[in-house]
PDB file of N, CA, C and O in Angstrom:
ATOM      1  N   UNK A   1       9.062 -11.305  -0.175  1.00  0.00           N
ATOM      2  CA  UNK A   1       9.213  -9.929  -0.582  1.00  0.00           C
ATOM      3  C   UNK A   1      10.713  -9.614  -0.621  1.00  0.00           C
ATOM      4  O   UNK A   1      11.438 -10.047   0.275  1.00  0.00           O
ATOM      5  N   UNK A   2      11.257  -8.798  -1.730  1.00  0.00           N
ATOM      6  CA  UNK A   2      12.391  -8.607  -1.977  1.00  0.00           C
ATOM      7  C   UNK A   2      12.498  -6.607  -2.169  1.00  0.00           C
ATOM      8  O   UNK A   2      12.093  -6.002  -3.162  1.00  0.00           O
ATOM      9  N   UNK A   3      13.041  -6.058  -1.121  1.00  0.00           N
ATOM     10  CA  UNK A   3      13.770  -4.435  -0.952  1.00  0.00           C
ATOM     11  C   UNK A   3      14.693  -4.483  -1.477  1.00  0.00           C
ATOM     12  O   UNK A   3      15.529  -5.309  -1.111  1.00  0.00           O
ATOM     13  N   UNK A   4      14.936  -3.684  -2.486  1.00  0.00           N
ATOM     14  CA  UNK A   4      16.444  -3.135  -2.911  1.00  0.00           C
ATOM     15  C   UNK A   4      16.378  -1.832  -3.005  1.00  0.00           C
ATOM     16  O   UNK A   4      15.624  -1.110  -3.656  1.00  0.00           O
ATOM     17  N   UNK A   5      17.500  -1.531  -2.076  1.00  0.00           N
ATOM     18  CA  UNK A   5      18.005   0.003  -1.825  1.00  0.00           C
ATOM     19  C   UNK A   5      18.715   0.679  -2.972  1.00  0.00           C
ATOM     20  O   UNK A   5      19.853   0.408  -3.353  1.00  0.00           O
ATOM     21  N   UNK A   6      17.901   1.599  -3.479  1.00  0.00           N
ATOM     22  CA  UNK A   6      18.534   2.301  -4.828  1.00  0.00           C
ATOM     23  C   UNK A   6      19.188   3.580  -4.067  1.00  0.00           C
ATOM     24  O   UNK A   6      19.104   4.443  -4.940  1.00  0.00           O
ATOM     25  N   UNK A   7      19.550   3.949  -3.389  1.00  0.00           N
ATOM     26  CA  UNK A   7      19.714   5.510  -2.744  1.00  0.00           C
ATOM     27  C   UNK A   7      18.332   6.155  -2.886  1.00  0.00           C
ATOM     28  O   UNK A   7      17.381   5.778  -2.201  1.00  0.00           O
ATOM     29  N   UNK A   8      18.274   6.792  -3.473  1.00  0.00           N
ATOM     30  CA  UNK A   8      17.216   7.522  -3.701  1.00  0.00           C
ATOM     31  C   UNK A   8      15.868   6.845  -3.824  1.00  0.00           C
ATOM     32  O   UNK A   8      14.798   7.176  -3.314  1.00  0.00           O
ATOM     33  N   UNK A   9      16.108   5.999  -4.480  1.00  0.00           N
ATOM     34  CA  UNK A   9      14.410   5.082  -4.550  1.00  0.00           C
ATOM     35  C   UNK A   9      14.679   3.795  -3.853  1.00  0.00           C
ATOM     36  O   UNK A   9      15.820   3.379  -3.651  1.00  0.00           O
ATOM     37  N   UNK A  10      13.726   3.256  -3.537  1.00  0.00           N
ATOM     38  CA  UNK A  10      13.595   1.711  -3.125  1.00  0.00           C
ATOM     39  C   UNK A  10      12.827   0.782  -3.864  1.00  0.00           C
ATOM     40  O   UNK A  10      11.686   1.190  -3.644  1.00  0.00           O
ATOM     41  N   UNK A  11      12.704  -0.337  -4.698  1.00  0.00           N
ATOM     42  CA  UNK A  11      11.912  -0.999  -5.322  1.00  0.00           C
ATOM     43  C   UNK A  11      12.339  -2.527  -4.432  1.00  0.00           C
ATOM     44  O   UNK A  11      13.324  -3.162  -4.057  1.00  0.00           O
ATOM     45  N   UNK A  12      10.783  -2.568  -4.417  1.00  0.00           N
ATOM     46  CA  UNK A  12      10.258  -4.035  -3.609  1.00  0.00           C
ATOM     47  C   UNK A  12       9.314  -4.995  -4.266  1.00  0.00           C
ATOM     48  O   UNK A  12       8.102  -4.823  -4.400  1.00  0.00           O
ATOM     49  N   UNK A  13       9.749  -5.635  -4.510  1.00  0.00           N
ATOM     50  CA  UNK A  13       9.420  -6.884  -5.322  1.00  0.00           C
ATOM     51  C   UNK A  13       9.255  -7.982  -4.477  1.00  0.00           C
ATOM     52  O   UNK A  13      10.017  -8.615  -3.747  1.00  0.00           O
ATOM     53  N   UNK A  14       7.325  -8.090  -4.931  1.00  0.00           N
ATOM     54  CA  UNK A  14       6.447  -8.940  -4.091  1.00  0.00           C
ATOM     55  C   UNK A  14       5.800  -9.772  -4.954  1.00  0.00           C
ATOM     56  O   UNK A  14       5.628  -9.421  -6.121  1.00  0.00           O
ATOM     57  N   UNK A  15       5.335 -11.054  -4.458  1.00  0.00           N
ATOM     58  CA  UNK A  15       4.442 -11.858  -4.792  1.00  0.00           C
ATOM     59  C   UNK A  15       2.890 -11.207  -4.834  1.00  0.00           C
ATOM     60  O   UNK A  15       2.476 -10.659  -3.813  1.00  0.00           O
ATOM     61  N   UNK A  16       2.057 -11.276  -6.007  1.00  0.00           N
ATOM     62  CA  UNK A  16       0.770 -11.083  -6.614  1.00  0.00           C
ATOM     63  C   UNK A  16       0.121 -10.789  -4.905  1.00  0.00           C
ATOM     64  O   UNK A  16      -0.119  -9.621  -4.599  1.00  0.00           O
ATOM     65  N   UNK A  17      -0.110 -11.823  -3.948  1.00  0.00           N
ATOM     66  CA  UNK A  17      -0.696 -12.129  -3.125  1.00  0.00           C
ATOM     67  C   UNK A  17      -0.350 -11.492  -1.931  1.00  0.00           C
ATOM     68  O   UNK A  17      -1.077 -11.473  -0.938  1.00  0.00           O
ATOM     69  N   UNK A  18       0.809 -10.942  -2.018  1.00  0.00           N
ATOM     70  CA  UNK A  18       1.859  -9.937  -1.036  1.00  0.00           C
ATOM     71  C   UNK A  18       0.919  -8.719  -1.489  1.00  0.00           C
ATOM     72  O   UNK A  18       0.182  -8.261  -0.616  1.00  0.00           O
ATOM     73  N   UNK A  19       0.888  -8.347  -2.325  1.00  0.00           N
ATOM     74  CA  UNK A  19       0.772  -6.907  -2.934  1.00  0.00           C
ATOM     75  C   UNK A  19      -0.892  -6.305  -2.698  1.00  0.00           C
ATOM     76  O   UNK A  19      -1.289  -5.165  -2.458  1.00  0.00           O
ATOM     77  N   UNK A  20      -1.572  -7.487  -2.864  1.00  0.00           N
ATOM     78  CA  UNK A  20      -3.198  -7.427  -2.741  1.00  0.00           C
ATOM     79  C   UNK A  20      -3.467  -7.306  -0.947  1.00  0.00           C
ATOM     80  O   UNK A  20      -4.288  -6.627  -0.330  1.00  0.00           O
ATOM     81  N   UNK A  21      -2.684  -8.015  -0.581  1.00  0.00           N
ATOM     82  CA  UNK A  21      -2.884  -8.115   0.907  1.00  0.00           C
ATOM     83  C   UNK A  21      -2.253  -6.852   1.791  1.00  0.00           C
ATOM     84  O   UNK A  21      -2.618  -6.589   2.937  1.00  0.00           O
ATOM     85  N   UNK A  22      -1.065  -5.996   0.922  1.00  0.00           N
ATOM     86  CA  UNK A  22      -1.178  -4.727   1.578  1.00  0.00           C
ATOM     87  C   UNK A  22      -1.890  -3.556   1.420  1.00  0.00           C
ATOM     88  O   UNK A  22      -1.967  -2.647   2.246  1.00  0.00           O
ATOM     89  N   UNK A  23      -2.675  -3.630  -0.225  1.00  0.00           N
ATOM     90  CA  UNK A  23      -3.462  -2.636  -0.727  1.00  0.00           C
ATOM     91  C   UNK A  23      -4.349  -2.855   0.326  1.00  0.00           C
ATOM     92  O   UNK A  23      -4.376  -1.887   1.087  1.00  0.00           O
ATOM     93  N   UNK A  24      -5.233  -3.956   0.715  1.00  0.00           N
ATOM     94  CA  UNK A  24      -6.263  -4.170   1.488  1.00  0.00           C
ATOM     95  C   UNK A  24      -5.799  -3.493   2.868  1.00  0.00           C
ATOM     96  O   UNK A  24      -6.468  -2.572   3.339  1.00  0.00           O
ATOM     97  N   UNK A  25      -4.750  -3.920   3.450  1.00  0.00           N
ATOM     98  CA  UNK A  25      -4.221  -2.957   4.860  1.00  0.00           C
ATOM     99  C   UNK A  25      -4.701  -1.791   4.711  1.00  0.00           C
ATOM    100  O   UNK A  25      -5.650  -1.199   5.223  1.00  0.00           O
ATOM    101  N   UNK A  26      -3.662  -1.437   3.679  1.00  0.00           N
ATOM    102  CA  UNK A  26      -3.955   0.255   3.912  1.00  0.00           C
ATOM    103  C   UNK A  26      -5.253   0.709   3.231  1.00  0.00           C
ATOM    104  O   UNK A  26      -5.607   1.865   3.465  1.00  0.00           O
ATOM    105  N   UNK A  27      -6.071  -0.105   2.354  1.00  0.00           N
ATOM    106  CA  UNK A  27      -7.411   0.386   2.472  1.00  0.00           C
ATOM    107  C   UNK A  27      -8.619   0.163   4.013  1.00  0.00           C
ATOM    108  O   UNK A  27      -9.435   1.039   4.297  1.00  0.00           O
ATOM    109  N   UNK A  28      -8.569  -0.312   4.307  1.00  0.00           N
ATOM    110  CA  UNK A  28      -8.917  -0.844   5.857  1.00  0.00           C
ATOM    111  C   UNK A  28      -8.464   0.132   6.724  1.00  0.00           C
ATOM    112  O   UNK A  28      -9.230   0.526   7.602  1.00  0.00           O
ATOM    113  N   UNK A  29      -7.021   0.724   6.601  1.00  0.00           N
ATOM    114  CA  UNK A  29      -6.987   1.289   7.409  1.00  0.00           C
ATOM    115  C   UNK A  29      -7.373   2.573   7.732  1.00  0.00           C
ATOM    116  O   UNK A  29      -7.609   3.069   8.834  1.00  0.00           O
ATOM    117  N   UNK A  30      -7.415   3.197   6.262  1.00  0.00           N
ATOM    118  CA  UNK A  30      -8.546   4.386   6.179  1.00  0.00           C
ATOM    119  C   UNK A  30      -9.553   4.486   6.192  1.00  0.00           C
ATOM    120  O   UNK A  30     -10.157   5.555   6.104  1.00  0.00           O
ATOM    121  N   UNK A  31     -10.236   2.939   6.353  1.00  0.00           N
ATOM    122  CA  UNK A  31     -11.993   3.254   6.480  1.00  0.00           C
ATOM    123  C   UNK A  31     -12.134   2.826   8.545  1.00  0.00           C
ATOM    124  O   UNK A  31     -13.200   2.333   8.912  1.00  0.00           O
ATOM    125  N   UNK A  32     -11.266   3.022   9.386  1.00  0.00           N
ATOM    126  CA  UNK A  32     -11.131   2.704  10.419  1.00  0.00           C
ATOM    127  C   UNK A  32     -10.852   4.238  11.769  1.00  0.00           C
ATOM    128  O   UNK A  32     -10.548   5.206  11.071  1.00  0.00           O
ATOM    129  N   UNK A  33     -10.859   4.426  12.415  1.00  0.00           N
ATOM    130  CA  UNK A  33     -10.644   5.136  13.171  1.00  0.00           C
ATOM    131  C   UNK A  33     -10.556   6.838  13.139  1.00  0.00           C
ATOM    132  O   UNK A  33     -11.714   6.974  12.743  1.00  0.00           O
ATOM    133  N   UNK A  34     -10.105   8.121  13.245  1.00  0.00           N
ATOM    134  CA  UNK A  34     -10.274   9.387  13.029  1.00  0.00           C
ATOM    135  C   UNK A  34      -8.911   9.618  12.596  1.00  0.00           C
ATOM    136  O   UNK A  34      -8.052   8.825  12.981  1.00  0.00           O
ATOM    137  N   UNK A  35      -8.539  10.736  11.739  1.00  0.00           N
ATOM    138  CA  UNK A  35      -7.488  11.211  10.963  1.00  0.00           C
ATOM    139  C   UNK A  35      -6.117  11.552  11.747  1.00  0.00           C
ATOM    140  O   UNK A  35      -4.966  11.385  11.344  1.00  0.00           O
ATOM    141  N   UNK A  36      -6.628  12.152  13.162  1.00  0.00           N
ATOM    142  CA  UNK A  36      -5.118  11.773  14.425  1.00  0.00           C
ATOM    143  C   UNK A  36      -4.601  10.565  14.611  1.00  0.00           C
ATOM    144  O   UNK A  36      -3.409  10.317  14.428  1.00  0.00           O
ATOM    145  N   UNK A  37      -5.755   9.440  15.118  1.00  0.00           N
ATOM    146  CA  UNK A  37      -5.382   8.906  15.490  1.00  0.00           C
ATOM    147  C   UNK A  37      -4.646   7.671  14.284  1.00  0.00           C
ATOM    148  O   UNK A  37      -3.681   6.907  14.312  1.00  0.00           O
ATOM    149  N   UNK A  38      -5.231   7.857  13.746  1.00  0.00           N
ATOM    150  CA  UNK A  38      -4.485   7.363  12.108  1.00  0.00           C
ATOM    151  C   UNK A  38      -2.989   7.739  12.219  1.00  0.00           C
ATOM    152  O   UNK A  38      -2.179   6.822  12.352  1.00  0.00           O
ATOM    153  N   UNK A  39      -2.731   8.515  12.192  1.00  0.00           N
ATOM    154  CA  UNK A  39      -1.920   9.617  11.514  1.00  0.00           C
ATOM    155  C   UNK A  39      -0.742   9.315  12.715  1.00  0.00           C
ATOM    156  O   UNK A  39       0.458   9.466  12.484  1.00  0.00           O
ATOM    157  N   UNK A  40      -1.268   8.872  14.014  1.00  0.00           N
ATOM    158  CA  UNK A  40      -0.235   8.520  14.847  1.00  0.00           C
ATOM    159  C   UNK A  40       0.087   7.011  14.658  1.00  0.00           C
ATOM    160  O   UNK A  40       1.186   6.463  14.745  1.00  0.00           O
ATOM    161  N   UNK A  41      -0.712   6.652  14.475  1.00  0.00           N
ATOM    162  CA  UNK A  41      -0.534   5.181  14.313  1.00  0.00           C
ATOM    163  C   UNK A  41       0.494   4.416  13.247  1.00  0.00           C
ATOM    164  O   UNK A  41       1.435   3.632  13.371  1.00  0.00           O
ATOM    165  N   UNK A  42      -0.290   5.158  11.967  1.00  0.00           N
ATOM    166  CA  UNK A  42       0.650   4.896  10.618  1.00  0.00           C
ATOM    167  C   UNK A  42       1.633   5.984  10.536  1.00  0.00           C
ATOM    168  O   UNK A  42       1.497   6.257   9.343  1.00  0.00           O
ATOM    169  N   UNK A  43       2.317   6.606  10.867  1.00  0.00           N
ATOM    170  CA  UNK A  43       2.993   7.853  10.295  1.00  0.00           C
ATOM    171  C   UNK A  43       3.385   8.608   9.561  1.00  0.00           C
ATOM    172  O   UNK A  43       4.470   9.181   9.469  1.00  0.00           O
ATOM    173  N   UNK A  44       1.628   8.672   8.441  1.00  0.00           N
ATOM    174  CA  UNK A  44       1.710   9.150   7.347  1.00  0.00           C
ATOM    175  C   UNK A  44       0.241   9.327   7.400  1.00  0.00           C
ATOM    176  O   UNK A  44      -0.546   8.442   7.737  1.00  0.00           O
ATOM    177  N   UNK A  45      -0.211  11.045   6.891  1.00  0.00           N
ATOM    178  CA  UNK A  45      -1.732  11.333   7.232  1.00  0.00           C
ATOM    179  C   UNK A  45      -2.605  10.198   6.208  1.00  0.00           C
ATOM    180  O   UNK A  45      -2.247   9.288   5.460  1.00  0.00           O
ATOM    181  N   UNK A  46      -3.908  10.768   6.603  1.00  0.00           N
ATOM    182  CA  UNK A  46      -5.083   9.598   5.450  1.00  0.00           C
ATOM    183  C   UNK A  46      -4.989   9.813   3.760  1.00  0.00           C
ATOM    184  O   UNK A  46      -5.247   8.973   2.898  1.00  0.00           O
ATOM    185  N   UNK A  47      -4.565  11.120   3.589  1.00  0.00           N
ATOM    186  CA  UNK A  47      -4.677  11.540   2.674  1.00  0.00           C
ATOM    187  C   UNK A  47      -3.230  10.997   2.097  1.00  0.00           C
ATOM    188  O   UNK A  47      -3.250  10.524   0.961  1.00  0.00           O
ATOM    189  N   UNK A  48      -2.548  11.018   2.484  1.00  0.00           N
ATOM    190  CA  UNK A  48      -0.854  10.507   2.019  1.00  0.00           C
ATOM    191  C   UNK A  48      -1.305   9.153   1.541  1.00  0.00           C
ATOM    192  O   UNK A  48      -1.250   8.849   0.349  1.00  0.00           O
ATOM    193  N   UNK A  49      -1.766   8.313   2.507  1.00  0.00           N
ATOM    194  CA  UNK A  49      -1.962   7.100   2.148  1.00  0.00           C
ATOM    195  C   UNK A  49      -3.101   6.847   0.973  1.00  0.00           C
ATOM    196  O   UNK A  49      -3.307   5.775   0.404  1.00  0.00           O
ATOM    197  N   UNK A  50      -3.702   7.943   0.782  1.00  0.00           N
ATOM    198  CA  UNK A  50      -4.662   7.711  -0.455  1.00  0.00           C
ATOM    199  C   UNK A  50      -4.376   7.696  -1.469  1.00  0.00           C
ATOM    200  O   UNK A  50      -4.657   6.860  -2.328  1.00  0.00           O
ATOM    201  N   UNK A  51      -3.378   9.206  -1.593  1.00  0.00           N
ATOM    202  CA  UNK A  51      -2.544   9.494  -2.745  1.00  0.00           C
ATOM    203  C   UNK A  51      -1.882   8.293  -3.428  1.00  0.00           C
ATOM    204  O   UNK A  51      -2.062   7.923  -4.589  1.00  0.00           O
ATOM    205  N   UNK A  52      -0.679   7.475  -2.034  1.00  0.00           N
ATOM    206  CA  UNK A  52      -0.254   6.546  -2.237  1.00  0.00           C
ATOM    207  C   UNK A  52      -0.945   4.851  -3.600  1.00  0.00           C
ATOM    208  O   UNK A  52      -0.686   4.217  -4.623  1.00  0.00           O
ATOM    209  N   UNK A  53      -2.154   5.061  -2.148  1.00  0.00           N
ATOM    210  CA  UNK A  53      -3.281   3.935  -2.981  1.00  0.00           C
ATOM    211  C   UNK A  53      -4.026   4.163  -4.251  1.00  0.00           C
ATOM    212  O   UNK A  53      -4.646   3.218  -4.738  1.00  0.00           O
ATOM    213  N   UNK A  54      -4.021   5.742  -5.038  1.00  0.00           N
ATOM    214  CA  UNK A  54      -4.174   6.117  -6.349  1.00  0.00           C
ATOM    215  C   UNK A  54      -3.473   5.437  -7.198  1.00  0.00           C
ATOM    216  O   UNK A  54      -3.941   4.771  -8.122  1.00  0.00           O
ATOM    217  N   UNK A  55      -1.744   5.639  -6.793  1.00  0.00           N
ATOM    218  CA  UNK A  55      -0.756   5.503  -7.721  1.00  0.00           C
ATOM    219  C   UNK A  55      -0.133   3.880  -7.985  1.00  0.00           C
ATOM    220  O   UNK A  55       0.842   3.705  -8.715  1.00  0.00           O
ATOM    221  N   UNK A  56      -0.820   2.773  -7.308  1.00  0.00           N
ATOM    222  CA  UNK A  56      -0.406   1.790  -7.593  1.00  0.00           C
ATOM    223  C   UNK A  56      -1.082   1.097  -8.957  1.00  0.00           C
ATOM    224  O   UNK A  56      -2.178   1.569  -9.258  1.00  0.00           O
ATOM    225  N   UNK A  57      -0.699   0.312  -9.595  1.00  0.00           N
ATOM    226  CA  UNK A  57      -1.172  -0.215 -10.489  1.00  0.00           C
ATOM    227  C   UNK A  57      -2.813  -1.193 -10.111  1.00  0.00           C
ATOM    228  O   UNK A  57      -3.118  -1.924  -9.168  1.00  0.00           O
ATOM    229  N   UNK A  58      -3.398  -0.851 -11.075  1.00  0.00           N
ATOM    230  CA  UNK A  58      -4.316  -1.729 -11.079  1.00  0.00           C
ATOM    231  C   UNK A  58      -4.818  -3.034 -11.706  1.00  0.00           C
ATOM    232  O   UNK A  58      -5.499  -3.191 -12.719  1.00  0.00           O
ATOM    233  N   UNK A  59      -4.247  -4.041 -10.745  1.00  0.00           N
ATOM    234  CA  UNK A  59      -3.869  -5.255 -11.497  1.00  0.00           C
ATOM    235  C   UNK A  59      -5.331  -6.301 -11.303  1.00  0.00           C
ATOM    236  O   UNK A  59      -6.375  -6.141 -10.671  1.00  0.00           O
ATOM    237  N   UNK A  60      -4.989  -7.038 -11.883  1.00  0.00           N
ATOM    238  CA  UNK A  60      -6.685  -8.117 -11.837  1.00  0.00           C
ATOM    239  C   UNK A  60      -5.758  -9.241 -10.922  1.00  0.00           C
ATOM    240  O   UNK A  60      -4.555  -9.484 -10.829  1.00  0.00           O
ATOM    241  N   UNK A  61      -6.857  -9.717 -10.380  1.00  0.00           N
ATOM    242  CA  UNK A  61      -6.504 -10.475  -8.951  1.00  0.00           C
ATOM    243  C   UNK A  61      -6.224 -11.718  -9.197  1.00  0.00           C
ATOM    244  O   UNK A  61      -6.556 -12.212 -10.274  1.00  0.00           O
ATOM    245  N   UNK A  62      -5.598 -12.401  -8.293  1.00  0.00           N
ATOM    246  CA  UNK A  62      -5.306 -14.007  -9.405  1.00  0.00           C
ATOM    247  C   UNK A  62      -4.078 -13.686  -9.124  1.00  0.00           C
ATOM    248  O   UNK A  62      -3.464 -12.905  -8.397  1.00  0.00           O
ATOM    249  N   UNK A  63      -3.789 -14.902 -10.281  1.00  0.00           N
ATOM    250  CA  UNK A  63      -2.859 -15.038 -11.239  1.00  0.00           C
ATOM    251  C   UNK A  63      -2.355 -14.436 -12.490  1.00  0.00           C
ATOM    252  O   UNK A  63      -1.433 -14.805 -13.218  1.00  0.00           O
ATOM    253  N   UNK A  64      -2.887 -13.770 -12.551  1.00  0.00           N
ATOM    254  CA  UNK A  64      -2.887 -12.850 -13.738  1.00  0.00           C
ATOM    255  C   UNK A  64      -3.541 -12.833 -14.607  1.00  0.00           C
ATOM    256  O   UNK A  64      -3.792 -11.733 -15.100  1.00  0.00           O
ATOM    257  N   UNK A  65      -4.220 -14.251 -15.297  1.00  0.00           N
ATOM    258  CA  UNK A  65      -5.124 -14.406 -16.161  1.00  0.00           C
ATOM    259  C   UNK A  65      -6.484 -13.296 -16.475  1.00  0.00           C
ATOM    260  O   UNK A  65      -7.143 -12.931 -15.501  1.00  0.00           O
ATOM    261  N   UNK A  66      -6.704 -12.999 -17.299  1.00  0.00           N
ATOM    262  CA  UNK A  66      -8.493 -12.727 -17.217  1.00  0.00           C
ATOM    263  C   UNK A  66      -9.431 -13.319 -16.864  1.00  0.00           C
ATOM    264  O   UNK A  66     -10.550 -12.814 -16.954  1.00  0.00           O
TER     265      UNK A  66
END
């Protein structure tokens, strides 16, 4: 995984297999425990993290192929 600090934005550039394996985190992690204790844990409410998990691309799994 590669962070580059834009000031204002950050873009992180991950491997296919990087990227699937954090969508799954943070989907997991909202089907897990109550909205406090979430919310202390990750430090960002359930709903932040949903929003979040809306806005990523929806890529086909793999390699890219169909």
């Amino acid at each position: 995984m590669k962070v580059e600090d834009r000031g204002a934005e950050v873009m992180v550039t991950m491997a296919r297999e990087e990227f699937f394996l954090v969508v799954s985190l943070m989907s997991e992690a909202l089907e897990t425990g109550d909205a406090r204790d979430f919310e202390t844990r990750v430090g960002a409410s359930m709903d932040d993290v949903r929003s979040l998990l809306r806005t990523l691309p929806d890529l086909p799994f793999g390699n890219g192929r169909y």
